[in-house]
C-alpha angles and dihedrals in degrees: 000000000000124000130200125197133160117228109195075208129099114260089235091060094042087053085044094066104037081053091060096038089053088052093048098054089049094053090048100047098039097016090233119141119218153188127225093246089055101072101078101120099359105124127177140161125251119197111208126221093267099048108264114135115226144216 
């Protein structure tokens, strides 16, 4: 499936704050706090609200 949408916001914003969501829900399901140049190689699932698990 592909997806198009148009942001009126810079890349660099938009990748900010899936970073930092990315962060956060690391720190919430293992309770590890980490740094942006921590995640090479860390890998975890995420399960969505409605059930799909994520990569």
């Amino acid at each position: 499936m592909e997806m198009e949408i148009k942001l009126k916001m810079p890349a660099t914003y938009l990748f900010d704050q899936i970073m930092e969501s990315v962060l956060y829900d690391i720190h919430t399901q293992t309770g590890r706090k980490l740094k942006r140049n921590q995640l090479e190689d860390f890998e975890f699932t995420k399960t969505s609200q409605k059930r799909k698990q994520l990569r």
